[in-house]
N, C-alpha and C positions, 0 to 999 in steps of 0.2 A: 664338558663344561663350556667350552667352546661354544658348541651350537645355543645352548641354551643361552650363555650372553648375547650370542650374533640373533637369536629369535628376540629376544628382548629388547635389542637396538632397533629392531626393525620394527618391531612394535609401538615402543617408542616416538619415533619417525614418522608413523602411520598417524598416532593419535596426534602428535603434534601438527600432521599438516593438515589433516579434518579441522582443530582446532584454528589455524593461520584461518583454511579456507570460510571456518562459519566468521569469526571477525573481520574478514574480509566481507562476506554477504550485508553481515550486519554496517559496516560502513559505507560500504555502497546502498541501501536500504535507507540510513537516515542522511545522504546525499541526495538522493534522488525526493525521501520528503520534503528535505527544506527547498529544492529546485521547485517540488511541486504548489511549499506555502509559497514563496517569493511569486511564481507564476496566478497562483488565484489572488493573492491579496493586489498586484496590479492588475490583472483583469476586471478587478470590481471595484478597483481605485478606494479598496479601504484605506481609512483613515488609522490612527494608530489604537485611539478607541475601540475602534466597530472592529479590530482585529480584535483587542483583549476582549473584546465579547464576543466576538465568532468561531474563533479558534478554541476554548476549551471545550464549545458546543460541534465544531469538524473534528475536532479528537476524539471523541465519541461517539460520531459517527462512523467515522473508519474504524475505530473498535468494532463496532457493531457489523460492518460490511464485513470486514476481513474474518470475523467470527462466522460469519452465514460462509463467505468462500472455503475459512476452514472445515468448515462442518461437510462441506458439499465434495471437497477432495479425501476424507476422514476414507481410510479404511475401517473402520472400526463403527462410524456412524449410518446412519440408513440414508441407504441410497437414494434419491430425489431423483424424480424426473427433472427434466431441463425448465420445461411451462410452470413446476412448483417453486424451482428455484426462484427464476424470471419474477414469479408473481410476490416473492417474498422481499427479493432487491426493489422490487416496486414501493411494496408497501414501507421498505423501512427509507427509500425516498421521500414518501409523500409524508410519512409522521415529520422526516426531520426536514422538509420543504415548512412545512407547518411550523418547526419551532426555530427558524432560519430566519424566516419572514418580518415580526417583531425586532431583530436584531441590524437586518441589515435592506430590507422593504423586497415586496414579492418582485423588483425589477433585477436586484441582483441576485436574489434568489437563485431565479431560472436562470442567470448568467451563472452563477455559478456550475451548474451542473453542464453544462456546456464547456464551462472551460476546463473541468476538470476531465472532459472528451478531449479534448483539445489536448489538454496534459501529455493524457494517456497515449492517444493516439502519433504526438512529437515523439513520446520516451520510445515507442515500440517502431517508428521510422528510423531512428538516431542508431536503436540495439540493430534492425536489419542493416543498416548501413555500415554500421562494425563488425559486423560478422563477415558481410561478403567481404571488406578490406581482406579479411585473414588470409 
C-alpha cells in the first residue's frame, strides 16, 4: 500500500511539474508576443488605427506561418524538402505583403518584414546570451 501511494505521489509531482512547465512556456510565449507587437508597431510608427487594422490581419498571419512550421516539424505530416518549405513561406509572404499593403502602404510593408528579422534575430542574441551566463 505503501509503494503504490509513494508511486502515485510521484506521479503526481510528475504531472504537476509538466504542467508548472507548459504554463510557464505559455507565458513566456505571450511575453515575448507582445515584446514583439510593441517592437513592430514602433518600427512602423503605427498609429493607434493602422494598428486596429494591421493587427487582426498579423494575427493571421502568424497563424498561418506557425501552421506551415507546425506542419514542417509534424511527425505525423509529410516530410518537405527545405526549397518546398522555403517556397511556401515565400508565398504566404507575398499573399499577405499583398493584403498588408492597402492597410499600412507598400513602404512599411517591406519594413515590416524586416523588422520582424530584426525581432527575431534580438530574441535569439538575448536567449544566446543567457544561456552562456549559466
Amino acid at each position: 500500500m505503501k509503494k503504490l501511494t509513494l508511486i502515485c505521489f510521484f506521479v503526481f509531482v510528475s504531472i504537476w511539474s509538466v504542467k508548472a512547465q507548459d504554463n510557464d512556456r505559455e507565458k513566456l510565449f505571450k511575453q515575448i508576443e507582445a515584446a514583439k507587437i510593441a517592437y513592430i508597431t514602433k518600427e512602423l510608427s503605427l498609429s493607434p488605427t493602422d494598428a486596429e487594422r494591421f493587427f487582426p490581419l498579423y494575427n493571421q498571419y502568424q497563424r498561418e506561418k506557425r501552421e506551415l512550421i507546425h506542419q514542417r516539424r509534424s511527425k505525423t505530416g509529410k516530410r518537405r524538402g527545405e526549397l518546398e518549405f522555403d517556397s511556401q513561406v515565400l508565398a504566404l509572404k507575398m499573399r499577405y505583403r499583398d493584403a498588408f499593403i492597402p492597410i499600412i502602404n507598400a513602404k512599411r510593408t517591406a519594413r515590416f518584414f524586416e523588422a520582424e528579422r530584426e525581432f527575431r534575430e534580438k530574441l535569439m542574441k538575448e536567449l544566446r546570451e543567457r544561456r552562456e551566463k549559466k
